[in-house]
C-alpha positions in Angstrom: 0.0 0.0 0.0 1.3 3.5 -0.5 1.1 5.5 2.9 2.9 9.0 3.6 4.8 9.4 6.4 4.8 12.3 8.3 6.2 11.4 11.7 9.8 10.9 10.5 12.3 14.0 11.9 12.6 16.2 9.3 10.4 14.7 6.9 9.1 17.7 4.6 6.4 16.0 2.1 7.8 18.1 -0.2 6.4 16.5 -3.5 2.9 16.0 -1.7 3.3 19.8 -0.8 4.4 20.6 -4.4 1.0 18.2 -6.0 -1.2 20.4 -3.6 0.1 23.8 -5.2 -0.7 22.2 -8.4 -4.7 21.2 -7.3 -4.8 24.4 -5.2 -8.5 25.8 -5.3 -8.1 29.2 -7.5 -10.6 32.0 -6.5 -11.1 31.5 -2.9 -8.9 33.8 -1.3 -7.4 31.0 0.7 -3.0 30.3 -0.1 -2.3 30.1 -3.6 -3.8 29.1 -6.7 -3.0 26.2 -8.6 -2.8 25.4 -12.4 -5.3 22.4 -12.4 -7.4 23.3 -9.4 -10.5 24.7 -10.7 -13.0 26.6 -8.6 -13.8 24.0 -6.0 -16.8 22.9 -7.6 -15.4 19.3 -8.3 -13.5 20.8 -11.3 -9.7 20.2 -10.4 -7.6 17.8 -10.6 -8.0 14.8 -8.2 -5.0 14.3 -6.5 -2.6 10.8 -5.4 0.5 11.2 -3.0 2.5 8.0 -3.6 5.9 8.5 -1.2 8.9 7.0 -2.1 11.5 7.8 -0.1 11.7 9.6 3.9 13.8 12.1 5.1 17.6 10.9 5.4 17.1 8.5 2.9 17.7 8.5 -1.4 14.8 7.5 -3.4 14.1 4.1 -3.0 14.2 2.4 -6.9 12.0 -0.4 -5.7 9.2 2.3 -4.5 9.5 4.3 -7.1 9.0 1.7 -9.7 6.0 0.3 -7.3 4.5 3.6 -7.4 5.0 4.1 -11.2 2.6 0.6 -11.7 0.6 1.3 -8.2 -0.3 5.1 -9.8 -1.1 3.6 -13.8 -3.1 0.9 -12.4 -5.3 3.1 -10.1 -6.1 5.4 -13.2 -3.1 8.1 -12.5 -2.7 10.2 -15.8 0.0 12.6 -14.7 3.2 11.9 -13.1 4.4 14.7 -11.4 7.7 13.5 -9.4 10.0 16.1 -7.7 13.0 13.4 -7.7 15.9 12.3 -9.4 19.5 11.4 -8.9 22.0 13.6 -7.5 25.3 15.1 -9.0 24.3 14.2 -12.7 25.5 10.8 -11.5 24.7 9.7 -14.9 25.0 11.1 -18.3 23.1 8.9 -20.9 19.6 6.8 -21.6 21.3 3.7 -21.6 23.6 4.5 -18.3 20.3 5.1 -16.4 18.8 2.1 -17.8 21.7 0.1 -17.0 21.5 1.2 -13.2 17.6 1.9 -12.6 15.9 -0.8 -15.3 13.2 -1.7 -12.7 13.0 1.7 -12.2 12.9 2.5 -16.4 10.6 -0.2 -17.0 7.6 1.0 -14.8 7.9 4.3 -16.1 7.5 2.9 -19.3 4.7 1.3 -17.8 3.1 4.3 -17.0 3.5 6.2 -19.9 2.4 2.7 -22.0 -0.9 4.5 -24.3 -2.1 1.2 -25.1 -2.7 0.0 -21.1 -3.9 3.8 -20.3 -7.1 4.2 -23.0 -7.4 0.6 -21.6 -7.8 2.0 -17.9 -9.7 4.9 -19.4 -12.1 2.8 -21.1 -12.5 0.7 -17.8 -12.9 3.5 -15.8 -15.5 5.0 -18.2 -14.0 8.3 -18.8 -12.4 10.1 -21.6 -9.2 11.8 -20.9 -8.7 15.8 -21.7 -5.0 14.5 -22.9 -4.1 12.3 -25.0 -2.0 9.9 -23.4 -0.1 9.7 -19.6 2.6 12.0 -19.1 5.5 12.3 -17.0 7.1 14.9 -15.7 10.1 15.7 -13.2 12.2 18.0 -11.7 15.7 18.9 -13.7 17.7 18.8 -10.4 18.9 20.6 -7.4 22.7 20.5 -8.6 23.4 23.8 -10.7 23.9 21.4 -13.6 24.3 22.3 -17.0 22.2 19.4 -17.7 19.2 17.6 -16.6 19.3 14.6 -13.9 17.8 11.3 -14.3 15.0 10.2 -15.0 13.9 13.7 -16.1 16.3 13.2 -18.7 15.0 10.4 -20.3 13.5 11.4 -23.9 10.2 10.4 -22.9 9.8 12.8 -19.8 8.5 16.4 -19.8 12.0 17.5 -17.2 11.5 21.6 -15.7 14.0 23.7 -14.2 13.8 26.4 -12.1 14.0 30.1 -13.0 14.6 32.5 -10.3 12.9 36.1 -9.7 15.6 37.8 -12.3 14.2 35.8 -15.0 17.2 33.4 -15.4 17.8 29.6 -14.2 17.8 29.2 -10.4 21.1 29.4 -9.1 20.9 25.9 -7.6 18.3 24.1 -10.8 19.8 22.0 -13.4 19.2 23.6 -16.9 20.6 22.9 -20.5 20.3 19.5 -22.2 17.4 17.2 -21.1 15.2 20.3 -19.6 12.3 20.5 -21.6 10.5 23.6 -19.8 11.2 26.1 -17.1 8.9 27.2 -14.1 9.1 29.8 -11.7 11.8 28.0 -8.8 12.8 29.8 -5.4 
């Protein structure tokens, strides 16, 4: 099962906390508002915190790849995932693969458009896009260059850009960043 953890010493939820600006209610005068939360009249996005790794600890490749199935086979169309590996530990597809292939075979998994119009179809909806996406953070390692798997050809990988306009002084940018969003 997939719980979150929130006990752990300094545990920070951080991609939960990221997913909730995302689905924040817009026109309520309450926080922020999000890009896919609609007006509160059951209009957002719905939302599903898988956690993969706790505080102190690297992601887990096992958990991520048991999220990537648990997420596709519960009707997850979106991927948002504020992970990846540190340092640009890895500079290739096939490096990655080599190192992470349980990992690289369930987001393949997920992103599979034959297996999602067949949850769609079971589920007895019609999705607004036109197949799963997934998407990542670049990296927290002032790379000139995204990490993995937000490299890999099949993800959508942002960076951060600071208030000035430019990339964050601590985001990853350059090859394998597909778009940028406003960082910290």
């Amino acid at each position: 099962t997939c719980k979150i953890i929130y006990n752990v010493p300094n545990e920070s939820g951080h991609g939960t906390h990221v997913a909730g600006i995302v689905g924040a209610v817009n026109g309520n005068n309450e926080g922020v508002c999000g890009v896919a939360g609609g007006s509160g009249n059951n209009d957002g996005v719905r939302l599903m915190s898988c956690q993969i790794f706790t505080a102190g600890m690297s992601s887990n490749v096992n958990s991520a790849a048991i999220a990537f199935v648990y997420a596709a086979d519960n009707g997850a169309q979106i991927a948002q995932c504020s992970f990846g590996y540190q340092n640009g530990t890895y500079s290739s597809d096939m490096e990655y693969f080599q190192n992470y292939s349980l990992e690289y075979f369930a987001i393949q998994y997920f992103l599979d458009k034959e297996r999602f119009q067949e949850v769609e179809k079971k589920m007895n909806r019609k999705s607004s896009i036109d197949g799963p996406l997934a998407i990542f953070a670049s990296g927290n390692d002032g790379l000139d260059r995204s990490s993995y798997p937000g490299a890999l050809m099949e993800c959508i990988c942002v960076t951060g850009i600071g208030p000035d306009g430019y990339p964050a002084y601590y985001t990853n940018f350059g090859p394998g960043c597909n778009i940028a969003a406003p960082g910290g």
